[in-house]
C-alpha positions in Angstrom: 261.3 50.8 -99.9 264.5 49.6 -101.1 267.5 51.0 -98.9 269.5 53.8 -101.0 271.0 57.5 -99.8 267.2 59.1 -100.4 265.4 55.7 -97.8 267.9 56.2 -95.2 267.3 56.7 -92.2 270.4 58.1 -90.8 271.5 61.3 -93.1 274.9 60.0 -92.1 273.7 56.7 -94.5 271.6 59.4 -96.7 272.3 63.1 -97.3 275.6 63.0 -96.3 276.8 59.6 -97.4 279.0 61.2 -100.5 280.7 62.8 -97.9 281.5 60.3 -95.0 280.7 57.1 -96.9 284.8 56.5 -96.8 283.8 55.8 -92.8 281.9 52.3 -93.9 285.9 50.6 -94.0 286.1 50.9 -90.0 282.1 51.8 -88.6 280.0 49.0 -91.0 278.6 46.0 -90.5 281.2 44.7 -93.3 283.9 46.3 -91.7 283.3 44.9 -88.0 283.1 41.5 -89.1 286.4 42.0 -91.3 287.9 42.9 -88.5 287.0 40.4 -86.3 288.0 37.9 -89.3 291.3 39.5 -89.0 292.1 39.2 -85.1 290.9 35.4 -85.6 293.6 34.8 -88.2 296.2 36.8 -86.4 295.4 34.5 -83.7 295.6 31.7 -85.5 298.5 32.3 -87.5 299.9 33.6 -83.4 299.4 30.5 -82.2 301.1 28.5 -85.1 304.4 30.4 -84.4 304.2 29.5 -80.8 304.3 26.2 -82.1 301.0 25.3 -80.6 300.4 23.1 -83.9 301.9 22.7 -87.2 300.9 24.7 -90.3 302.2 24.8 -94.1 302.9 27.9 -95.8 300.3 27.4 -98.5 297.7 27.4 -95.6 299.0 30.4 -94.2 299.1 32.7 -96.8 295.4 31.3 -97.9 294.0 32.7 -94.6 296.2 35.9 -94.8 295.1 36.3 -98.4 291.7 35.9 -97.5 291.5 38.1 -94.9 293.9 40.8 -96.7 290.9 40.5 -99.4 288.4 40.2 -97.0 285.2 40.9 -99.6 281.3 41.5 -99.2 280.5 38.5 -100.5 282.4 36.5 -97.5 280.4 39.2 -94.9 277.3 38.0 -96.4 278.5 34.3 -95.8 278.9 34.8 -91.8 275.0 36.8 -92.2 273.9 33.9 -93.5 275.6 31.5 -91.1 274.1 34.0 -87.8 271.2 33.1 -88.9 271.7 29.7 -87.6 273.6 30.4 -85.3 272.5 33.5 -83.7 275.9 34.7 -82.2 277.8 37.1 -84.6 281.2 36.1 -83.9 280.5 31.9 -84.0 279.5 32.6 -87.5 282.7 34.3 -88.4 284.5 31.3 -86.3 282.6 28.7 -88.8 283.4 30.5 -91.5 287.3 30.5 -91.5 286.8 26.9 -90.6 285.2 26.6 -93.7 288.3 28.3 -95.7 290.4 26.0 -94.0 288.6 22.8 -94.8 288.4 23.8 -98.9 292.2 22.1 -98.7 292.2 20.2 -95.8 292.4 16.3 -95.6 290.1 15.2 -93.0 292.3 13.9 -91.0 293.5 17.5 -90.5 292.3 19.0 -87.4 293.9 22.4 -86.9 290.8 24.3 -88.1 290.2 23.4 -84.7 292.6 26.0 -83.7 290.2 29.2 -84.8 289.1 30.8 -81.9 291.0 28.5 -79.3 290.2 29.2 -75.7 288.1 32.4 -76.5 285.1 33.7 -75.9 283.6 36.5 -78.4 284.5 39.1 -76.3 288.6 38.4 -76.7 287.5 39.0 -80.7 284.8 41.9 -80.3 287.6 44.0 -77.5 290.0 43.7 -80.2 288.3 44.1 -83.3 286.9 47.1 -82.4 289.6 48.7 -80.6 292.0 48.0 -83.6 288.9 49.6 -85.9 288.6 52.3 -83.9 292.4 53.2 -84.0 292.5 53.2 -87.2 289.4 55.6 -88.0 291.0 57.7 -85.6 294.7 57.5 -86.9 293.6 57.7 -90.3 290.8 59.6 -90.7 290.3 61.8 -87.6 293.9 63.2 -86.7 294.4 64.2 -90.0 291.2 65.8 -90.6 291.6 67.5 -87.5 295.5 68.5 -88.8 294.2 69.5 -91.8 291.7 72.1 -90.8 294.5 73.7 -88.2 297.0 74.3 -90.8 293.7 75.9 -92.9 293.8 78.1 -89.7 297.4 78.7 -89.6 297.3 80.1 -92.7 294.3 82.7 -91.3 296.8 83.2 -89.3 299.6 84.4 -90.9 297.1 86.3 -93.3 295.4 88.5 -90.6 298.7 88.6 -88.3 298.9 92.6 -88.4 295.2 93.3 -89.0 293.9 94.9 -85.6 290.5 94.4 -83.9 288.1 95.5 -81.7 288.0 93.2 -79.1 284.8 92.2 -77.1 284.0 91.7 -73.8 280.7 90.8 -72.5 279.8 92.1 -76.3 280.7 95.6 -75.1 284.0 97.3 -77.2 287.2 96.6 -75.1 290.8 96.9 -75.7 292.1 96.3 -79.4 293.6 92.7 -80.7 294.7 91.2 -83.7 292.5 88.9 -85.6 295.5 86.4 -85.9 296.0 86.3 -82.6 292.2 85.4 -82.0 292.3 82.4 -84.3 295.9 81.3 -82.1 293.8 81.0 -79.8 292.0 78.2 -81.4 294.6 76.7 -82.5 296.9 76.1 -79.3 293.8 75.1 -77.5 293.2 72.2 -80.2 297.1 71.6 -79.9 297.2 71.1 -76.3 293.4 68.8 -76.6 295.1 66.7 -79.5 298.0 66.1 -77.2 295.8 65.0 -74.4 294.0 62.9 -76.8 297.2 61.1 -77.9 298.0 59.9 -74.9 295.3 57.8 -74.2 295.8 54.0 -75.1 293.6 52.0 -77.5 293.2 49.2 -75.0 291.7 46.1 -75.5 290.4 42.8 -73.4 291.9 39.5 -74.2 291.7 36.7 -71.5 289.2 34.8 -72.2 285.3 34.2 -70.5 286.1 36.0 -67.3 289.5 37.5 -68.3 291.5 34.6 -66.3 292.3 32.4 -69.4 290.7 29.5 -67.8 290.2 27.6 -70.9 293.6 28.4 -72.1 295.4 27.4 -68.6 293.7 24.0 -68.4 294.6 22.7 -72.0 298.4 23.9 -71.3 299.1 24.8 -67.6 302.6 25.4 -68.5 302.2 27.9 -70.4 302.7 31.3 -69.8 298.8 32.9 -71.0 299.4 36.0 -69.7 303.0 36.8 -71.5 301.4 35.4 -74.0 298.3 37.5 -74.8 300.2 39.9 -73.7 302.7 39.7 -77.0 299.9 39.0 -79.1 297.6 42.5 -78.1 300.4 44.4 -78.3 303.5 42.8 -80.4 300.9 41.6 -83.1 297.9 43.9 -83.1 299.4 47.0 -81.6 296.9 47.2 -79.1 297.3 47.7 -75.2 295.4 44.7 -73.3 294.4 45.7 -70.1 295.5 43.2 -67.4 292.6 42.6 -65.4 289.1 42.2 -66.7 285.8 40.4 -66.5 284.3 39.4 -69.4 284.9 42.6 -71.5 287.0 45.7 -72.0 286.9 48.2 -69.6 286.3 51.0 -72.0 287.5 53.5 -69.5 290.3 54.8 -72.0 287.7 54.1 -75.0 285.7 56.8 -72.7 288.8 59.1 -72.7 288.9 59.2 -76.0 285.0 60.1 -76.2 285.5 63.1 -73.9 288.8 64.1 -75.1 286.8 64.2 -78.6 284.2 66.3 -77.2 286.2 69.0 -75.4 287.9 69.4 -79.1 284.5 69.6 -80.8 283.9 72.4 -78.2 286.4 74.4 -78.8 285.2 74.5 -82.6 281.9 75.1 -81.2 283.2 78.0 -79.9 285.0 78.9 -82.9 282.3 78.4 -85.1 280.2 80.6 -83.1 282.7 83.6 -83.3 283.4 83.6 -87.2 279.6 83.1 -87.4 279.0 86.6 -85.0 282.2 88.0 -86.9 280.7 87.7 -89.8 277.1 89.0 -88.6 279.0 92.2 -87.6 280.4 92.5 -90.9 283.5 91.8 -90.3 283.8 89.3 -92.7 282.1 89.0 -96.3 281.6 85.6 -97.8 282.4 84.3 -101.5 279.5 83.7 -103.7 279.4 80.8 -105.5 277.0 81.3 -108.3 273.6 79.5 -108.6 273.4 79.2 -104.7 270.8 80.4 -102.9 270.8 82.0 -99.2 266.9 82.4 -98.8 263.9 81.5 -100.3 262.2 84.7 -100.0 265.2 87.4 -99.2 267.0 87.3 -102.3 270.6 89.6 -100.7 270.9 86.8 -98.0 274.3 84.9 -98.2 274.0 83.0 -94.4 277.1 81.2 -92.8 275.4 78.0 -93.3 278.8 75.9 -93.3 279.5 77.2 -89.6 276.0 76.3 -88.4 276.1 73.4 -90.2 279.1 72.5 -88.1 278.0 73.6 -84.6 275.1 71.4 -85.4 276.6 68.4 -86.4 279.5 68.9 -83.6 276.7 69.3 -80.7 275.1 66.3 -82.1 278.1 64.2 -82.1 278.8 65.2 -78.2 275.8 64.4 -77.6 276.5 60.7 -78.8 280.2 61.2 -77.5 278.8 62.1 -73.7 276.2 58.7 -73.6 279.2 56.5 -74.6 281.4 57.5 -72.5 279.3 57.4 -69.3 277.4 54.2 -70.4 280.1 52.1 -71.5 282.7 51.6 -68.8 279.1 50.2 -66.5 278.4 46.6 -66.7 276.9 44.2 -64.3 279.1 41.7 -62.6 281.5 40.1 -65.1 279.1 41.0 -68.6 276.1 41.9 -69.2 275.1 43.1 -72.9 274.5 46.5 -73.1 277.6 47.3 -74.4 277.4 45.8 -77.5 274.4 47.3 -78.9 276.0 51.0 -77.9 279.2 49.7 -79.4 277.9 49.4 -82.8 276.8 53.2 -82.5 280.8 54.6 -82.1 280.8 55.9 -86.0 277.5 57.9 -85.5 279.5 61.0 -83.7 282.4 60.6 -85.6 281.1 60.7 -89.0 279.2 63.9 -87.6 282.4 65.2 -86.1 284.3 64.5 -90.0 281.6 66.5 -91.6 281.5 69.4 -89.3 285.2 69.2 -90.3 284.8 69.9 -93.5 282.0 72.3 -93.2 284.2 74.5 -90.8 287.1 74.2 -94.1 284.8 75.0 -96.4 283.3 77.7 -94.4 286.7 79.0 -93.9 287.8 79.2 -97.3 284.8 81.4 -98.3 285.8 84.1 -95.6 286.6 87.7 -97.5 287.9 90.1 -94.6 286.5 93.5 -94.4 289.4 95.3 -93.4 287.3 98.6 -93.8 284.8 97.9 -91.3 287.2 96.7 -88.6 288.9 99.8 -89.2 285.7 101.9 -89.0 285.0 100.1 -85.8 288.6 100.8 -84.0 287.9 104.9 -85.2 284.3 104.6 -83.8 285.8 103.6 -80.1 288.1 105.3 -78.9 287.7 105.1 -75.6 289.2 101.7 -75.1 292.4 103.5 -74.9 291.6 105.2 -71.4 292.9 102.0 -70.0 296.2 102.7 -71.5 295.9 106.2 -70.5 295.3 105.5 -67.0 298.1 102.9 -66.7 300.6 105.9 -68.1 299.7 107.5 -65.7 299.7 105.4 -62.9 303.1 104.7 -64.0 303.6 108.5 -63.6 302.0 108.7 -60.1 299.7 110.8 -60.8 296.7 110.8 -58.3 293.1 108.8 -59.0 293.8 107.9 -63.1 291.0 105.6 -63.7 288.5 107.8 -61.8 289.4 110.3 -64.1 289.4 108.2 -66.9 285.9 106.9 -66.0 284.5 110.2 -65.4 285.5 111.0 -69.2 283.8 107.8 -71.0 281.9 105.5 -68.7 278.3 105.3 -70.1 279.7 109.1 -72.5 278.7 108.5 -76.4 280.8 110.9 -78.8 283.8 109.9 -77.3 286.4 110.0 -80.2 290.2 111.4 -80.8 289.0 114.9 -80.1 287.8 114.5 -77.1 290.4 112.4 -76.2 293.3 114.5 -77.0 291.2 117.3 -75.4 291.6 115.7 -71.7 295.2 115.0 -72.7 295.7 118.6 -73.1 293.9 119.4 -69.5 296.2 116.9 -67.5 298.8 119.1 -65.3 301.7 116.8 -67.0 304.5 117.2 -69.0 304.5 117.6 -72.7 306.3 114.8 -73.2 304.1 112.9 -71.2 301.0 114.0 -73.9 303.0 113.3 -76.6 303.1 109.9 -75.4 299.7 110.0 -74.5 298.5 111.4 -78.0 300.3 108.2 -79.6 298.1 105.9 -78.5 295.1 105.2 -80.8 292.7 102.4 -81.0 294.3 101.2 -84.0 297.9 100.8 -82.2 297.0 99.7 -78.8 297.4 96.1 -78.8 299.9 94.3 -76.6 302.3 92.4 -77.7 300.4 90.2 -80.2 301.7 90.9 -83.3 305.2 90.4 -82.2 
């Protein structure tokens, strides 16, 4: 069958392509190749500043033009071209020698200049690095920004709305929903900024990372100065200073891991909105025409937050194999990188669209303020531990056996019965009055401040 969304066999490349297909400019076959078009003209142009041989400024903006405009049809070329000559990144050598030979005398020779001194890893360490930078600087932090202000906003909503909390899913002392969602959102703050701090590194030295080739034409010449201006000053890359034939991937790996503790942590959120809403908690919006079961017609299921735990578990996954497979390689190379490499915008594209399954998700919540509230009245003994602590506080002897005694494993404990063992306590009454203040609805820390 012909390939097309419904053929697919990926539903990142079929059921969910209207929703990730955006990824194809940095995880494609297109967009690999148009990247390592790009780091061979930067190169090129790179070595023509350094003076390394002469170049006109028609010449110059042709081959900045062309790979600006990079299209499918010149992708389709360098196919073509592998097909003779069976390495990916010779074909895309041949065909910028091509551009540069439309307008070329013959006697010209500076075509020779593509792809001086390199081997294909110096192209594939950059190109993909710089593609993956971008996905994640353009794409992926602001995705992630986008969905912690959503929560922000939750937050500043539900800011005074207390809670039940739950411990061991057994009723414990009260919270504030706000507070709950903080939670998630300083633990993605403080992932993000561990995230941020890792490098996008890159390899450039040549066939064993000595730049033999390069030191032999021009022995005077400072190589590693050199590719050290042109990784970072040109492609805002970090080259990593000594390699074998590739890229470490160690901080490629960082960013894999860091990736998946943040996927975690909505995991985890996912999985409380999801029980929140299975204990009523929250309602959901219905959108008319949708359908929660095929045979229970009442259903409305918090699809978008499964949706997301799967597609964020599936991503790690992905994320875990990467990062322990890619930084091992035999000797100076071996090529079991390169096939995993081409895998890098499978978890990611999962990762965007559990994203936007958590927003969406998110912004069908309806809060039931009347069952947390019916929940809070139907527990009141979570405020023995504030009892107790008063009077510990007051010295008074054995509080939290007392305490215990009342409501461990006791059903029917409610304000009455409270307020009754308030009255019974040899204390003052202004002591009870403080006591007879506390309610489940009131006793919780220091939250909401």
């Amino acid at each position: 069958m012909e390939l097309n969304s419904l053929t697919a066999i990926s539903p990142i490349d079929g059921r969910y392509r209207h929703q990730v297909q955006h990824l194809d400019d940095y995880f494609s076959e297109y967009a690999l190749i148009r990247y390592r078009v790009l780091v061979e003209v930067e190169y090129f142009l790179f070595l023509a500043r350094k003076r390394f041989f002469p170049l006109d400024a028609a010449t110059k903006r042709k081959l900045q033009a062309r790979a600006e405009q990079f299209s499918l049809e010149d992708a389709q070329w360098i196919k073509e071209a592998e097909k003779t000559t069976n390495h990916d990144v010779k074909a895309v050598e041949y065909f910028l020698k091509s551009v540069l030979e439309e307008q070329k005398a013959e006697s010209d020779l500076s075509a020779e200049w593509i792809h001086f001194g390199l081997t294909s890893q110096d192209i594939n360490n950059t190109a993909i690095p710089l593609l993956w930078k971008h996905a994640v600087e353009f794409e992926y932090l602001p995705g992630l920004l986008n969905m912690k202000r959503q929560l922000e906003v939750l937050v500043r909503d539900w800011n005074d709305i207390p809670m039940l909390a739950r411990t061991h899913g057994q009723p414990a002392s009260p919270t504030m929903l706000g507070k709950e969602i903080m939670v998630f959102i300083e633990r993605l703050e403080d992932q993000v900024e561990l995230l941020i701090q890792v490098p996008f590194s890159a390899k450039f030295g040549g066939a064993t990372g000595n730049f033999n080739a390069h030191h032999v034409a021009f022995p005077s010449k400072d190589w590693v100065k050199l590719g050290n201006e042109f990784v970072e000053g040109t492609l805002g890359l970090q080259r990593q200073q000594y390699t074998t034939q590739i890229e470490h991937y160690d901080n490629l790996a960082a960013h894999f891991d860091a990736m998946k503790r943040i996927n975690n942590i909505l995991i985890d959120l996912c999985r409380d909105i999801w029980t929140y809403v299975s204990m009523d908690y929250f309602r959901q919006k219905v959108k008319k025409g949708e359908i929660g079961s095929s045979a229970m017609p009442h259903k409305v299921n918090p699809i978008d937050f499964e949706n997301a735990e799967g597609n964020l578990g599936f991503a790690n996954a992905l994320f875990e194999h990467l990062a322990a497979k890619l930084p091992i390689s035999r000797l100076q190379r071996d090529l079991t990188d390169s096939t995993v490499l081409r895998n890098i915008g499978v978890p990611f594209a999962h990762t965007i669209l559990a994203f936007r399954s958590i927003e969406k998700g998110l912004d069908k919540l309806v809060l039931n303020r009347q069952k947390l509230q019916e929940d809070l009245d139907n527990n009141w003994a979570v405020v023995a531990e504030a009892i107790q602590t008063i009077l510990r506080r007051e010295n008074y002897p054995k509080p939290y056996e007392a305490l215990k005694a009342l409501t461990r494993g006791k059903e029917g404990i409610n304000k009455q019965s409270i307020h009754a063992f308030i009255d019974g306590l040899p204390v003052k009454a202004m002591l009870k009055k403080e006591l007879k203040k506390i309610t489940p609805h009131n006793y919780t820390g220091v939250v909401s401040k």
